[in-house]
Biopython code that builds the backbone (N, CA, C, O; Angstrom):
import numpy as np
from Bio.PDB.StructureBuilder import StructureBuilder

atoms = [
    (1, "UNK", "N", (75.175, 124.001, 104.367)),
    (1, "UNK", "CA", (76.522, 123.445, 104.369)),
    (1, "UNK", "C", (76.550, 122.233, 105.294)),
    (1, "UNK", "O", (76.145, 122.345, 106.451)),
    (2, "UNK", "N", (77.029, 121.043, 104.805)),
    (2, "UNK", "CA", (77.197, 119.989, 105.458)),
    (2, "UNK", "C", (78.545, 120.007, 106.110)),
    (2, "UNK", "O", (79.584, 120.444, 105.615)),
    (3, "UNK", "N", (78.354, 119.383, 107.483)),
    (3, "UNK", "CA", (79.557, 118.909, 108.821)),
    (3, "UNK", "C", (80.188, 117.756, 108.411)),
    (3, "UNK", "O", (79.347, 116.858, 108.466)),
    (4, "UNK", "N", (80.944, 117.450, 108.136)),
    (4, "UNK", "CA", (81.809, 116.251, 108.461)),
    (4, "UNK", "C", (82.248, 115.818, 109.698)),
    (4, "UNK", "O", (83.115, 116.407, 110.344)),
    (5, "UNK", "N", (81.734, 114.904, 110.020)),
    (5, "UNK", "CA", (82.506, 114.839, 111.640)),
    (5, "UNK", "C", (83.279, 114.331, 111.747)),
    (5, "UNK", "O", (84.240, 114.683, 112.432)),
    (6, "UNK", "N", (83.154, 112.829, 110.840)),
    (6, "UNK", "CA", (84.631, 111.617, 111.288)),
    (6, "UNK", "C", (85.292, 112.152, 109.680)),
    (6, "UNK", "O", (84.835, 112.951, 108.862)),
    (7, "UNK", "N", (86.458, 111.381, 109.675)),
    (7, "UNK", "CA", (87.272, 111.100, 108.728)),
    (7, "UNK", "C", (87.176, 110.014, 107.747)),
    (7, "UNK", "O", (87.195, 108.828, 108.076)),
    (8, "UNK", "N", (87.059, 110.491, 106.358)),
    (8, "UNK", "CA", (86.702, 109.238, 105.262)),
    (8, "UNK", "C", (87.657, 109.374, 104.251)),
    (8, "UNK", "O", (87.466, 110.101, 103.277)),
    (9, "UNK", "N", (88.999, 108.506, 104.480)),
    (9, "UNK", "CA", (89.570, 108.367, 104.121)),
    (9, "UNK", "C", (89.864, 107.870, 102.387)),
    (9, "UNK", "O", (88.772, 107.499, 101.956)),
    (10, "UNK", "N", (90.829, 107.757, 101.403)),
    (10, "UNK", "CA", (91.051, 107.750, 100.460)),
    (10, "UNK", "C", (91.281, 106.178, 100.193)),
    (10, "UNK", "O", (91.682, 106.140, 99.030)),
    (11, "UNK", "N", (91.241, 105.227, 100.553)),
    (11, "UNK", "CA", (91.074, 103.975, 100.801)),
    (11, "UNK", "C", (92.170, 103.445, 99.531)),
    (11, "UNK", "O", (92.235, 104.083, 98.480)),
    (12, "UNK", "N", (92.963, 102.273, 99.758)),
    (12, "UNK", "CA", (94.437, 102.181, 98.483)),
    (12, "UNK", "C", (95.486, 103.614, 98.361)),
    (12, "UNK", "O", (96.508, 103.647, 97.675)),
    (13, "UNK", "N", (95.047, 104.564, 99.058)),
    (13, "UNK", "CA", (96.075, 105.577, 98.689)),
    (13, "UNK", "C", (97.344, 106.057, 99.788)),
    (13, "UNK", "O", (98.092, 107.034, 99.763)),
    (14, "UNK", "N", (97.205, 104.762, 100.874)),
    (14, "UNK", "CA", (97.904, 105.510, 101.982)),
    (14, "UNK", "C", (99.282, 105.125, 102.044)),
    (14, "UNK", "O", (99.433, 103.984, 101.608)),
    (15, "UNK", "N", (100.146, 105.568, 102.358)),
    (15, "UNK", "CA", (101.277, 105.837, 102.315)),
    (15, "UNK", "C", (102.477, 105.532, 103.660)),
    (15, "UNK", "O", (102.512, 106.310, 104.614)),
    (16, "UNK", "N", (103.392, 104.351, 103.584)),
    (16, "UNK", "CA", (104.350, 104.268, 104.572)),
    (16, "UNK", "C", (105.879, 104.710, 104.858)),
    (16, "UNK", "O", (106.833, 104.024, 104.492)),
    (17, "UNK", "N", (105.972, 105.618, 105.375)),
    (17, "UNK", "CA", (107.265, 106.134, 105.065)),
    (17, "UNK", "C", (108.651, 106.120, 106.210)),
    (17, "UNK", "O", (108.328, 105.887, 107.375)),
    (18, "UNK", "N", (109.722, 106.288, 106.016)),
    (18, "UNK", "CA", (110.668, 106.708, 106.853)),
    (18, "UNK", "C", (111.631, 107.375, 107.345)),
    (18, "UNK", "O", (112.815, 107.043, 107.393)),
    (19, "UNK", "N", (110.960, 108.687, 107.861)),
    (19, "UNK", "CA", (111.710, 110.094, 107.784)),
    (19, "UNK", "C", (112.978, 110.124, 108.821)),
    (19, "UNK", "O", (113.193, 109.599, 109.913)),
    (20, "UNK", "N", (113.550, 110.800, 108.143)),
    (20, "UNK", "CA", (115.217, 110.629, 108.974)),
    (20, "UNK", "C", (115.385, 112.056, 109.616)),
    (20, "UNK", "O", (114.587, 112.845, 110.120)),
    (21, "UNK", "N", (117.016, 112.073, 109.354)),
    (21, "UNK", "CA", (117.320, 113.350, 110.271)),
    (21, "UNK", "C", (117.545, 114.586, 108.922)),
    (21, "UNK", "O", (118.103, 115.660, 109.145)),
    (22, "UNK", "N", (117.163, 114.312, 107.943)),
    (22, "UNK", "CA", (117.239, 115.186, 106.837)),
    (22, "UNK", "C", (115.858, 115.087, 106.293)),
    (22, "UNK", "O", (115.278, 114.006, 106.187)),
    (23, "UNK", "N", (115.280, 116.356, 105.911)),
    (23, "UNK", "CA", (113.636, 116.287, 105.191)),
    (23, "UNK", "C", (113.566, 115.058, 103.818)),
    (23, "UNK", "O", (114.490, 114.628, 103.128)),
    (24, "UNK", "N", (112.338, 114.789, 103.786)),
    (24, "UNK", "CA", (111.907, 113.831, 102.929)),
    (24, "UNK", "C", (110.843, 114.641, 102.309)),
    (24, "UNK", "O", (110.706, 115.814, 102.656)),
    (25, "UNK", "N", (109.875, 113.966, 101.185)),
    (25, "UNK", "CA", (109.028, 114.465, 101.174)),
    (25, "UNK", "C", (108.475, 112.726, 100.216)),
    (25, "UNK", "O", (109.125, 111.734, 99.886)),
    (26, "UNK", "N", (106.847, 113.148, 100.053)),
    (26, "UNK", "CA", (106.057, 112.236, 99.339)),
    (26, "UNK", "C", (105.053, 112.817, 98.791)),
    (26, "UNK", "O", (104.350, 113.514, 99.523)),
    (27, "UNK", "N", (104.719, 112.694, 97.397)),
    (27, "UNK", "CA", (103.033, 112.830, 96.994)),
    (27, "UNK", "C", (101.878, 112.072, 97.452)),
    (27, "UNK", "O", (101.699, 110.855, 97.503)),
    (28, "UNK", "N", (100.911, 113.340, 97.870)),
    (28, "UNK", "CA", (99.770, 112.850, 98.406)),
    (28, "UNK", "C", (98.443, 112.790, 97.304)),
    (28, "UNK", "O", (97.360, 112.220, 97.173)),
    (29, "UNK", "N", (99.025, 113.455, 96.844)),
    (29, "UNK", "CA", (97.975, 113.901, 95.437)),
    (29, "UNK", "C", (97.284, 115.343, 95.739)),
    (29, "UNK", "O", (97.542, 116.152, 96.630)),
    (30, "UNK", "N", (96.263, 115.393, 94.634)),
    (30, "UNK", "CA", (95.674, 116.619, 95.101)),
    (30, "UNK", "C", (93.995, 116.483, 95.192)),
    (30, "UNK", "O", (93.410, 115.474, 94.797)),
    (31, "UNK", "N", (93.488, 117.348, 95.621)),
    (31, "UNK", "CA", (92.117, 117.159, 95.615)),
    (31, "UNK", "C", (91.390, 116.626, 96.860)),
    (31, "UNK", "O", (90.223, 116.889, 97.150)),
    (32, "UNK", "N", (92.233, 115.839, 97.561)),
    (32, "UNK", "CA", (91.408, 115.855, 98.915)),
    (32, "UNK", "C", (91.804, 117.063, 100.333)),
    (32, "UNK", "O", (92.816, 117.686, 100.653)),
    (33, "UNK", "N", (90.956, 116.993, 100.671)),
    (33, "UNK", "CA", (90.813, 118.366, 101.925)),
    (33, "UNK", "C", (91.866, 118.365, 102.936)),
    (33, "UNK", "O", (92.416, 119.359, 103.410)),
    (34, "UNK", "N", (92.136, 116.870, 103.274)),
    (34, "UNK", "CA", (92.777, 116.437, 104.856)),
    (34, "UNK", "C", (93.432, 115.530, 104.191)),
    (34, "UNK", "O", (93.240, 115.106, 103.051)),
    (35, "UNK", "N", (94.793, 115.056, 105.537)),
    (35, "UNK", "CA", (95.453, 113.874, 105.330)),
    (35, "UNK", "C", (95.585, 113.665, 106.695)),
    (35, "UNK", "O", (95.572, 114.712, 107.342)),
    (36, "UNK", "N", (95.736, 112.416, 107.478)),
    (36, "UNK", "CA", (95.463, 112.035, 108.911)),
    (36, "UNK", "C", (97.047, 111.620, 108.480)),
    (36, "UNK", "O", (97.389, 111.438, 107.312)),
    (37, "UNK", "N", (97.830, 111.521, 109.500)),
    (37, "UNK", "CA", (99.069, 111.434, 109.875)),
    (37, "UNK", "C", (99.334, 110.176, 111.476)),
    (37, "UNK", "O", (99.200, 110.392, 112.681)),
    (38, "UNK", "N", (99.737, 108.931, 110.719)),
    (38, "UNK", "CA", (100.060, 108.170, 112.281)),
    (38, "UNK", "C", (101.835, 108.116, 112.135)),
    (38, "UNK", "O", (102.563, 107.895, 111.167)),
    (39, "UNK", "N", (102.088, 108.393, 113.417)),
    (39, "UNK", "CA", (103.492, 108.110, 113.879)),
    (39, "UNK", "C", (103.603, 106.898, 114.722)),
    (39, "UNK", "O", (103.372, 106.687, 115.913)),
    (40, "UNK", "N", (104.057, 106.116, 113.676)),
    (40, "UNK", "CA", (103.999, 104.224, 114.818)),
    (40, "UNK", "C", (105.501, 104.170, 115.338)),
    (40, "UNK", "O", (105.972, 103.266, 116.028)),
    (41, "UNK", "N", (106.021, 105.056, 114.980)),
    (41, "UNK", "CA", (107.622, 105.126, 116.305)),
    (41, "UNK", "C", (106.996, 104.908, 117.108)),
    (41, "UNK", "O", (105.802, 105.207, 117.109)),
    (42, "UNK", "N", (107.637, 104.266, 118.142)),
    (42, "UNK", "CA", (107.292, 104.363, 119.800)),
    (42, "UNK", "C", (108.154, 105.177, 120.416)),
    (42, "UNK", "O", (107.815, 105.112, 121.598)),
    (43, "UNK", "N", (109.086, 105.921, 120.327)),
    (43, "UNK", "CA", (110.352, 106.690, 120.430)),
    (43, "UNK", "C", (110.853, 108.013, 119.986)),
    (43, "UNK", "O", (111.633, 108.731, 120.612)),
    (44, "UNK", "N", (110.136, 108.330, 118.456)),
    (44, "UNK", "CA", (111.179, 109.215, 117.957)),
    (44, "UNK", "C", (109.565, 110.501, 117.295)),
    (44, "UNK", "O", (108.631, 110.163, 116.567)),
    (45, "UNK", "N", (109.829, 111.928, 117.924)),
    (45, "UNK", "CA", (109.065, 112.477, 117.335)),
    (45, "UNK", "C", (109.267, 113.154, 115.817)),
    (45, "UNK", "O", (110.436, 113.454, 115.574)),
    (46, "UNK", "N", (108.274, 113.442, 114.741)),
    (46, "UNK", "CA", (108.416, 113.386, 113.781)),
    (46, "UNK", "C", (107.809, 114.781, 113.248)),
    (46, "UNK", "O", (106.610, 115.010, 113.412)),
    (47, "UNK", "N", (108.372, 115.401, 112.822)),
    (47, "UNK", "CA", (107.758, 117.018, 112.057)),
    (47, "UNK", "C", (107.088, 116.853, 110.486)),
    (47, "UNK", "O", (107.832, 116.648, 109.527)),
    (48, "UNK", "N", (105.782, 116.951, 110.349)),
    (48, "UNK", "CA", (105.437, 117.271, 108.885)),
    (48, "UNK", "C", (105.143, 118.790, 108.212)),
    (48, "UNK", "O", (105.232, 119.746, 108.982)),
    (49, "UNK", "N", (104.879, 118.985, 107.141)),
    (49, "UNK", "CA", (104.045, 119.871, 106.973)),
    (49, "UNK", "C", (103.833, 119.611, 105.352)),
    (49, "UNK", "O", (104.528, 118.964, 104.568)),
    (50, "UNK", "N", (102.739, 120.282, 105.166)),
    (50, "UNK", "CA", (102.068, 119.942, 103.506)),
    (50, "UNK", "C", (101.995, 121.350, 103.104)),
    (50, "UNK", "O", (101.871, 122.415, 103.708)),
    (51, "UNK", "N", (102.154, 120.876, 101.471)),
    (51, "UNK", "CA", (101.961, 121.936, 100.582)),
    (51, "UNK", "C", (102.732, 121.523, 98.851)),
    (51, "UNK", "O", (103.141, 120.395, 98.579)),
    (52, "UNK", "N", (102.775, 122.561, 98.000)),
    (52, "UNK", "CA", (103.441, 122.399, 97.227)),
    (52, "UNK", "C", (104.484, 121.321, 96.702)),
    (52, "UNK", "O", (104.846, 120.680, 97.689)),
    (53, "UNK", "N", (105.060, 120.898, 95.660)),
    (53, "UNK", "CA", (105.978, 120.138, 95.329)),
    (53, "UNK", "C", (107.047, 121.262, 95.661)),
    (53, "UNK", "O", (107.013, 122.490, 95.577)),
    (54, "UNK", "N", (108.162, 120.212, 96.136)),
    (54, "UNK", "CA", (109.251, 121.423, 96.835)),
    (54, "UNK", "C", (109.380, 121.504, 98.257)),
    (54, "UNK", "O", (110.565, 121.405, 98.577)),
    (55, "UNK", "N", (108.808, 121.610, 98.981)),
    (55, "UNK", "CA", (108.551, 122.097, 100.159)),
    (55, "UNK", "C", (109.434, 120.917, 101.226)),
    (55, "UNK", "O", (109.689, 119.832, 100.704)),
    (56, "UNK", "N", (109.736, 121.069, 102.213)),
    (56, "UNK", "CA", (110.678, 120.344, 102.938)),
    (56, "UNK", "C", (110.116, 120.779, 104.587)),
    (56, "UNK", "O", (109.395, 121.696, 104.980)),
    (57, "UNK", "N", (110.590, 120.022, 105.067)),
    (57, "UNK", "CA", (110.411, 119.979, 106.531)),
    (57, "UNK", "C", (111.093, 120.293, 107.827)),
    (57, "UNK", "O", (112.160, 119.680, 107.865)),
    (58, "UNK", "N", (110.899, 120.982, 108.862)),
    (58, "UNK", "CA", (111.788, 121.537, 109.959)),
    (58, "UNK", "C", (111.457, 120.790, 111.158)),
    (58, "UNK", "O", (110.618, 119.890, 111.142)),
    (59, "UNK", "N", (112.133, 121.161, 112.262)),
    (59, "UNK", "CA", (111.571, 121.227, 113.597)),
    (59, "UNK", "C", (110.830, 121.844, 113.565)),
    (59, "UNK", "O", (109.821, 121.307, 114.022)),
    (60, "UNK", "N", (110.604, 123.240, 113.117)),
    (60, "UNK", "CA", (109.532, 124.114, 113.535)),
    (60, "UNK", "C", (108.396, 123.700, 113.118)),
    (60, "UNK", "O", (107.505, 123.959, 113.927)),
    (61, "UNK", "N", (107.997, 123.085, 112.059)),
    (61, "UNK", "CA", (106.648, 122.347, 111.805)),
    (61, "UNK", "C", (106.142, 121.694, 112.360)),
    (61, "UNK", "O", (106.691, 121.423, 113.428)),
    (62, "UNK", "N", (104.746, 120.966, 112.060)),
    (62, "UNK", "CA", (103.637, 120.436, 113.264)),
    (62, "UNK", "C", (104.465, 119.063, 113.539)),
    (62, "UNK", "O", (104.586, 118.211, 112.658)),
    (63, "UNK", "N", (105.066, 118.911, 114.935)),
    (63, "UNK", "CA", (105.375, 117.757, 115.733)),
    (63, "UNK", "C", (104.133, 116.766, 116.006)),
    (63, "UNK", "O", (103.017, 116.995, 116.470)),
    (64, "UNK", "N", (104.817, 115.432, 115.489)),
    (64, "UNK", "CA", (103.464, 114.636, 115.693)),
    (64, "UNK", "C", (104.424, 113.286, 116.607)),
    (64, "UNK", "O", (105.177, 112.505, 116.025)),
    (65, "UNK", "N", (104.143, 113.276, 118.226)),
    (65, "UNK", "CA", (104.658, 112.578, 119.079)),
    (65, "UNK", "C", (104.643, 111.152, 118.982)),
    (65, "UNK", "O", (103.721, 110.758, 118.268)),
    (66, "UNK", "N", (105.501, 110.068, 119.560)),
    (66, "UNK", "CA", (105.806, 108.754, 118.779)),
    (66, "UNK", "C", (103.855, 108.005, 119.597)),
    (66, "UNK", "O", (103.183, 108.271, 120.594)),
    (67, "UNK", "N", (103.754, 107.263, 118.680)),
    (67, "UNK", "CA", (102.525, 106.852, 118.751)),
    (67, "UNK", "C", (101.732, 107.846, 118.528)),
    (67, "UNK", "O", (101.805, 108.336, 119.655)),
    (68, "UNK", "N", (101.020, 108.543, 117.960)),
    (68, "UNK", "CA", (99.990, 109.057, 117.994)),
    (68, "UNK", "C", (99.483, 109.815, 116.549)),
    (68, "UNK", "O", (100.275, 109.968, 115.619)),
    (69, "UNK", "N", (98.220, 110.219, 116.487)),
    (69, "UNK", "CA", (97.387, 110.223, 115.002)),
    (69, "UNK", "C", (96.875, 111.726, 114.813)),
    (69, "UNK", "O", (96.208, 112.490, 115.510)),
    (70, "UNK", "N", (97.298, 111.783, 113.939)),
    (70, "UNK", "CA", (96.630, 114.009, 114.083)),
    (70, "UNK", "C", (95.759, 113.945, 112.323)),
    (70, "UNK", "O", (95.971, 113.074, 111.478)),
    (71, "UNK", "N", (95.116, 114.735, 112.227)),
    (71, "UNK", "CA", (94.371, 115.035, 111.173)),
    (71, "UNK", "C", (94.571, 116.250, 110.732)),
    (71, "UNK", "O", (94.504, 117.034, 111.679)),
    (72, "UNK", "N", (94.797, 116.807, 109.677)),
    (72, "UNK", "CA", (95.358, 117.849, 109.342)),
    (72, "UNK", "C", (94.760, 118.590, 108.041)),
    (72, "UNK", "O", (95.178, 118.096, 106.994)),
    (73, "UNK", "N", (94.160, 119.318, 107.935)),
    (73, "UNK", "CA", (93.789, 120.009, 106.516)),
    (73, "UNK", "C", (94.459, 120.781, 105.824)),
    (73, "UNK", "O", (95.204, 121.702, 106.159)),
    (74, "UNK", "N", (94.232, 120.464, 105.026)),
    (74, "UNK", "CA", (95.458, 121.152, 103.510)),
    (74, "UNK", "C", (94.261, 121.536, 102.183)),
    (74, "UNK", "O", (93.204, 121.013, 101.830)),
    (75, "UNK", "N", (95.090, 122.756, 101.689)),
    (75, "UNK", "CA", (94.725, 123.297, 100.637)),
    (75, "UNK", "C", (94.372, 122.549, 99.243)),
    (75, "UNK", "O", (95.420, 122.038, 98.847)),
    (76, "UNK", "N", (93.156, 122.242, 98.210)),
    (76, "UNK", "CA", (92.959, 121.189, 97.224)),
    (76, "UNK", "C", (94.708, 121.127, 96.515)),
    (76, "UNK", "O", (95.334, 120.104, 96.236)),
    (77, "UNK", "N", (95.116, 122.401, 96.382)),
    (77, "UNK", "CA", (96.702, 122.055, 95.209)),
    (77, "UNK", "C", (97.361, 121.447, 96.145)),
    (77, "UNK", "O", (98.137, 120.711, 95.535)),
    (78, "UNK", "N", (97.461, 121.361, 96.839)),
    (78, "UNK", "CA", (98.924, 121.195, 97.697)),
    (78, "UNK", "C", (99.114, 119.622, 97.599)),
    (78, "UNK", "O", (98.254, 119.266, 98.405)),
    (79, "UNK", "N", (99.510, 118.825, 97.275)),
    (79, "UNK", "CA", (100.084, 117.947, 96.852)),
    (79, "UNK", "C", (101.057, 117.163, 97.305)),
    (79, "UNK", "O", (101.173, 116.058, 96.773)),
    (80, "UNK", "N", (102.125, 117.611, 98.560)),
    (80, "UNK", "CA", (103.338, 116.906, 98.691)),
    (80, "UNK", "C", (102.888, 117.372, 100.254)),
    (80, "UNK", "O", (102.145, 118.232, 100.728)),
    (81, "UNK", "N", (104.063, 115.947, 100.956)),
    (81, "UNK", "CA", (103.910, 116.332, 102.619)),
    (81, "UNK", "C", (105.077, 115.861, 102.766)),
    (81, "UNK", "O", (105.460, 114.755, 102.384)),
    (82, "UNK", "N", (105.676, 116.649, 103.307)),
    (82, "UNK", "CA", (107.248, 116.922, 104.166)),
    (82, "UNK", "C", (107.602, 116.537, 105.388)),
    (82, "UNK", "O", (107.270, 117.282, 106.309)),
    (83, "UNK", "N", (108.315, 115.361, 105.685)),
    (83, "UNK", "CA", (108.580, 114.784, 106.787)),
    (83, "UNK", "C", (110.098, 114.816, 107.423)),
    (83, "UNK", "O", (110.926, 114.642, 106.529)),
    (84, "UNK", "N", (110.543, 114.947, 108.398)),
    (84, "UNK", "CA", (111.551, 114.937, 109.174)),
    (84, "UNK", "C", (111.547, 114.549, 110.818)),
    (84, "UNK", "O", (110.635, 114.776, 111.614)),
    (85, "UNK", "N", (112.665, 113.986, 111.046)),
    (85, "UNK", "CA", (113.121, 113.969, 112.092)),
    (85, "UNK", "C", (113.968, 114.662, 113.583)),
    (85, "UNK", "O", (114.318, 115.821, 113.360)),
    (86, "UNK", "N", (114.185, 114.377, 114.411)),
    (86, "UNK", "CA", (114.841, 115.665, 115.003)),
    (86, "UNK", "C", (116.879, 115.085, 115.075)),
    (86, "UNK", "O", (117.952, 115.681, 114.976)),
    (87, "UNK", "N", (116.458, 113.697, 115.289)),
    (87, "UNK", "CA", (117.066, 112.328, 115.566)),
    (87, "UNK", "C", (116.765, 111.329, 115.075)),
    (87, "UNK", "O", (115.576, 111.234, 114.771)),
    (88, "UNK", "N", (117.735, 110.071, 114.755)),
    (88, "UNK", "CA", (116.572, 108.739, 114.474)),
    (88, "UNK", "C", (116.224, 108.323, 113.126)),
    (88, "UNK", "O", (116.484, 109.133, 112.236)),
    (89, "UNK", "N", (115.856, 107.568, 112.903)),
    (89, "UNK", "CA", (114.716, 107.307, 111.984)),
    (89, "UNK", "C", (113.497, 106.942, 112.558)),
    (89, "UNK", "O", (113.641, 106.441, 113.673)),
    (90, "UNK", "N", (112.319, 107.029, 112.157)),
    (90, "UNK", "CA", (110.868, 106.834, 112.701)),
    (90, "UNK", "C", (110.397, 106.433, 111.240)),
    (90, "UNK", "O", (111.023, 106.357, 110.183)),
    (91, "UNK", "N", (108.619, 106.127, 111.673)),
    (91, "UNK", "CA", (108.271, 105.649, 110.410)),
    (91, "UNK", "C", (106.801, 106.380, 110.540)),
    (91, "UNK", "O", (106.354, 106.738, 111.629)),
    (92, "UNK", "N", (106.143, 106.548, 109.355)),
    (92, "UNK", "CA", (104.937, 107.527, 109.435)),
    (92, "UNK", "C", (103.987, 106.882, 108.604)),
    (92, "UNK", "O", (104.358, 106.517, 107.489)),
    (93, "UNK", "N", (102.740, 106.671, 108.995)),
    (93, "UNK", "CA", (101.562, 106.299, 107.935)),
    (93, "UNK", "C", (100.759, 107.356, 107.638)),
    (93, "UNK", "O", (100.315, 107.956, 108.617)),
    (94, "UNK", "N", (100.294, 107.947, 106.027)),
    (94, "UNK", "CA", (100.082, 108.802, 105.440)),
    (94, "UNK", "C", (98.621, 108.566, 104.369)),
    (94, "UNK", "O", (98.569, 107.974, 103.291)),
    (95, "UNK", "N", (97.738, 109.130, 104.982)),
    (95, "UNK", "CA", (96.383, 108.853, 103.862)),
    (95, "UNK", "C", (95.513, 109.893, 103.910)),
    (95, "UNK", "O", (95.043, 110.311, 104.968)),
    (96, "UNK", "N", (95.211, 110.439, 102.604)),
    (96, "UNK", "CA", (94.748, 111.951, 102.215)),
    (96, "UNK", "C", (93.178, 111.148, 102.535)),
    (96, "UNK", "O", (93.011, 110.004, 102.957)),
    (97, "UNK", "N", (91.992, 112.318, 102.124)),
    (97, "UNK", "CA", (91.021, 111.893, 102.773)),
    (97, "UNK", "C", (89.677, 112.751, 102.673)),
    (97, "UNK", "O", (89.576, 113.522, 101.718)),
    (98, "UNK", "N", (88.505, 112.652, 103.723)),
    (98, "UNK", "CA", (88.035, 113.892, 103.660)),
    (98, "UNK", "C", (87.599, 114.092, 104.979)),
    (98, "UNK", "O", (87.368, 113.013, 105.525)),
    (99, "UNK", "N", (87.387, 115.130, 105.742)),
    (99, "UNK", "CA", (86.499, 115.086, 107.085)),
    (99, "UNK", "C", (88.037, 115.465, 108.056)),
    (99, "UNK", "O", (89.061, 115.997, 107.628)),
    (100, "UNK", "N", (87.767, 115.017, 109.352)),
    (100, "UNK", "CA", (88.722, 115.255, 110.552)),
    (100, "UNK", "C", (88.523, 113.939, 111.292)),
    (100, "UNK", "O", (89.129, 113.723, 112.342)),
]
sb = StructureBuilder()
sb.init_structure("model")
sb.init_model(0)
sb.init_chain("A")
sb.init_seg("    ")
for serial, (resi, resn, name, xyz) in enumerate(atoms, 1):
    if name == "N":
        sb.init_residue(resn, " ", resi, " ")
    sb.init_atom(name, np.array(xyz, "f"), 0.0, 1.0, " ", f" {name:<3s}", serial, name[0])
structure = sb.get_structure()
């Protein structure tokens, strides 16, 4: 079994968005492993979570703090990623992928 160490991204497929104080959501597609997540707010933290078409977003989901980049693995179906705010609008860059 081969390691992936870095992240190799889906290159044309990434995604800019702007999640408010009500859930959003976007297609990521399906078939890749991971999607890396940047929050270029400088200000406002931002909740995602992936899965299914449908699916919506809380506070309680993974907080991703203003500036900063998380990598995240998701199931091959899962397809859609769910964004929200607590406050604010913020803005999120979104690109499925493979590796961490």
């Amino acid at each position: 079994m081969a390691i992936q160490a870095s992240f190799e991204p889906n290159f044309g497929s990434g995604i800019t968005v702007a999640p408010g104080a009500v859930s959003g959501s976007s297609t990521i597609g399906r078939g890749s492993k991971a999607i890396v997540v940047t929050n270029l707010s400088n200000s406002v933290v931002s909740y995602v979570r992936i899965g299914p078409s449908g699916i919506t977003a809380t506070s309680a989901d993974y907080p991703l703090l203003p500036l900063t980049q998380i990598s995240l693995s998701k199931a091959m179906d899962h397809d859609t990623v769910a964004y929200v705010t607590a406050s604010g609008t913020g803005s999120l860059h979104i690109i499925p992928g493979e590796g961490y």
